[in-house]
C-alpha positions in Angstrom: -56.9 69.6 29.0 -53.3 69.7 27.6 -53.0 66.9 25.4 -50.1 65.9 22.9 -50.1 63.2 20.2 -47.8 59.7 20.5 -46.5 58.4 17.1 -45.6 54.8 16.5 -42.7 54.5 14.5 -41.7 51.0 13.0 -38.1 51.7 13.8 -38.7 51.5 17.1 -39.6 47.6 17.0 -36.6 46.1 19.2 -34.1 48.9 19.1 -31.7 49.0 21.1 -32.2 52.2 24.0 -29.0 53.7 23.5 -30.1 53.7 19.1 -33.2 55.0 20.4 -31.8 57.7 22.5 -30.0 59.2 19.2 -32.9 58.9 17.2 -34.9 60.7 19.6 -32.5 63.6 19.2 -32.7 63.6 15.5 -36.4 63.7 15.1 -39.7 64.5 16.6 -40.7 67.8 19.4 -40.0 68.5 22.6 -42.8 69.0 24.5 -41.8 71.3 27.9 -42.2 70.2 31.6 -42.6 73.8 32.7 -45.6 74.9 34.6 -44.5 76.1 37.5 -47.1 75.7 40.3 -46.0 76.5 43.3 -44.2 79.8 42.2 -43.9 81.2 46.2 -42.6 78.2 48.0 -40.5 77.1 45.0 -39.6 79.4 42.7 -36.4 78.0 41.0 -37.1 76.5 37.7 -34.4 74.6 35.5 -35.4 73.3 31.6 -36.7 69.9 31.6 -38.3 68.7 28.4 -39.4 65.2 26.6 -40.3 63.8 23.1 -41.8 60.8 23.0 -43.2 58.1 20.5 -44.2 54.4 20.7 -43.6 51.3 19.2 -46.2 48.3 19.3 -45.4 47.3 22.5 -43.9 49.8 24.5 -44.0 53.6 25.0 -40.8 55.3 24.8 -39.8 58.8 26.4 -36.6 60.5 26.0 -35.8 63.3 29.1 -33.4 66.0 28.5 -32.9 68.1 31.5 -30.6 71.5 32.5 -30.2 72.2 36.0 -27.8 74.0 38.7 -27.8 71.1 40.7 -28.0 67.5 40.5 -27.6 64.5 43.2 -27.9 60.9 42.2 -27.7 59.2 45.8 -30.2 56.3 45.3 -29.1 53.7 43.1 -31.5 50.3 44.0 -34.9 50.9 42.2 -37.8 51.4 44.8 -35.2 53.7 46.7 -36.8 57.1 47.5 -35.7 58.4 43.9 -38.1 61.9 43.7 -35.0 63.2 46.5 -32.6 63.1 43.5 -32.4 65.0 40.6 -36.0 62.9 39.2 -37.9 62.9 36.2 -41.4 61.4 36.5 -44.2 60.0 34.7 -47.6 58.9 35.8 -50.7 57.7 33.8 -54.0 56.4 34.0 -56.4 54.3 32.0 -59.3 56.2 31.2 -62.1 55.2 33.1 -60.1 53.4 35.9 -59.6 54.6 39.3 -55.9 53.0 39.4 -52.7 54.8 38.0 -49.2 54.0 37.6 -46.3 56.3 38.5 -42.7 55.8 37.0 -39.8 58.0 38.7 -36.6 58.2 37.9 -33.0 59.9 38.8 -30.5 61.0 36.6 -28.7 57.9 36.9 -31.5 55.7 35.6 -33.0 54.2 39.3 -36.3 53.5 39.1 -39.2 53.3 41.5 -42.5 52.3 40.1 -46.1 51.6 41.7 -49.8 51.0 41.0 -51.7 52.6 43.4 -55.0 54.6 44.0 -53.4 57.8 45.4 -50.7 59.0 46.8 -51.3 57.3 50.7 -53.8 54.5 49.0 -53.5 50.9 48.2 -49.8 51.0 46.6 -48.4 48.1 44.9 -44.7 48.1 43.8 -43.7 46.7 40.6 -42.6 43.7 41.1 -37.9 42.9 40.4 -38.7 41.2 36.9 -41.4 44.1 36.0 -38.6 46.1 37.1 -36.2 44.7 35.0 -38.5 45.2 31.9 -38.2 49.1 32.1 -35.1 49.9 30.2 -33.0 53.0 30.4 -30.2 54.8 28.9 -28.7 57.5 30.5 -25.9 60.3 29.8 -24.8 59.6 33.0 -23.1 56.2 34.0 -24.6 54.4 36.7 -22.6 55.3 39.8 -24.2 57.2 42.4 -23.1 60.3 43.6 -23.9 63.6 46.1 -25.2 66.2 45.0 -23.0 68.5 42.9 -23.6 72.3 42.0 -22.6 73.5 38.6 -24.3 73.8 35.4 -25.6 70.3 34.0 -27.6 68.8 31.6 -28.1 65.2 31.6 -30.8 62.9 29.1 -32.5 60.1 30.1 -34.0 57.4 27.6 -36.7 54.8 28.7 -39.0 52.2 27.7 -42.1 51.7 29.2 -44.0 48.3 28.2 -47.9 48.7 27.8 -48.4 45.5 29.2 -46.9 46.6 32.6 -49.8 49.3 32.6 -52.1 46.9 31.2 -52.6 48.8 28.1 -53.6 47.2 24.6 -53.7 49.8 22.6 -55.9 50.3 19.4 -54.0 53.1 17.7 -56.9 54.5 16.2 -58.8 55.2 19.5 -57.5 55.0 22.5 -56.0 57.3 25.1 -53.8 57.5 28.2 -54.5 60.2 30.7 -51.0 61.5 31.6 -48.6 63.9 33.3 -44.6 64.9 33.5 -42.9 66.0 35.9 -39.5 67.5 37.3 -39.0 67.4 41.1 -35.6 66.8 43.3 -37.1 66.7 47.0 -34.0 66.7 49.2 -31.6 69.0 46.5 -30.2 72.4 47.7 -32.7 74.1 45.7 -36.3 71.9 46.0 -38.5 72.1 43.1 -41.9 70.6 41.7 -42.9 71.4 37.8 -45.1 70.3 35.7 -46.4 69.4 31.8 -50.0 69.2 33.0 -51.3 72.1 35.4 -52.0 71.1 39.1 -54.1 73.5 41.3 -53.2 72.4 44.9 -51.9 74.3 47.8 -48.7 72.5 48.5 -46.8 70.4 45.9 -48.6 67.3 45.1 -48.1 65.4 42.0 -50.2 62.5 43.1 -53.3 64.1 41.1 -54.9 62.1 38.4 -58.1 64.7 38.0 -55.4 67.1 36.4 -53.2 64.5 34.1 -53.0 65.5 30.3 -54.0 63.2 28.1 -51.7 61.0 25.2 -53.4 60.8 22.4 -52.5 57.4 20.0 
């Protein structure tokens, strides 16, 4: 199982996102959203890589992304966001049969969901949950079609643990996790992953192959 190891940092205690974005790029490793499942159907593969690192009460995960393409059409959270150019991030309590999925497009829209699979028992987060998830992107917040070129945008967000109902003991616990880079309805369609996924057609939906976060 891939695994990776999530640091707290005390400077991370009620920074602000767009501090925390720099500080990101100063220090810690990018780990690379690169597995390329689906190599037939969807060959094209552009550089998306994270860092990340936690504070007491929130995990933190800074995107940087190059691609030949990028769209930014949805701008309302809960909007179909995985059509855009979309970073994603799903986890899963150990031991629970619930996780929580957390996509976003370049322009920082949001959709986020507990659910129990991909078709099964789905529950949005509600507008003030929502409103909890902070991001900073390079980009401003203006949506926009898609343009071809050669871009690289970041993305900064904070993620509470008690939106995922996680109280962490740092000595112990876990999160079962993957990353992923997708952008459904682009001119060039593409799925990749952190975490391998063995499935016929692209399906990130797939808790029995998340990574695990080690505190």
């Amino acid at each position: 199982m891939k695994s990776t190891k999530v640091e707290y940092n005390p400077l991370l205690e009620n920074i602000e996102l767009s501090n925390a974005a720099i500080f990101f790029e100063r220090n810690y490793s990018y780990e690379y959203v690169d597995m390329l499942n689906w190599p037939v159907k969807f060959p094209y593969k552009p550089q998306c890589k994270f860092k990340i690192a936690r504070s007491t009460k929130s995990l933190f995960i800074y995107f940087n992304v190059t691609e030949y393409n990028i769209r930014a059409k949805y701008k309302i959270d809960h909007q179909p966001v995985w059509e855009d150019s979309c970073v994603e991030f799903f986890c899963q309590l150990p031991g629970q049969k619930y996780y929580y999925n957390f996509e976003f497009n370049c322009i920082g829209t949001c959709l986020a969901t507990r659910r129990l699979s991909r078709n099964e028992d789905i529950v949005p987060f509600k507008s003030d949950e929502m409103n909890r998830i902070k991001r900073f992107t390079s980009f401003d917040s203006k949506p926009f079609e898609e343009k071809s070129g050669n871009f690289e945008w970041k993305l900064m967000v904070e993620i509470p643990f008690e939106l995922i109902k996680f109280e962490p003991d740092f000595h112990s616990k876990n999160l079962n996790a993957n990353f992923y880079k997708c952008g459904d309805a682009t001119s060039v369609p593409h799925y990749l992953s952190w975490s391998h996924i063995i499935t016929e057609n692209p399906d990130f939906h797939k808790p029995e192959y998340f990574g695990k976060l080690v505190f």
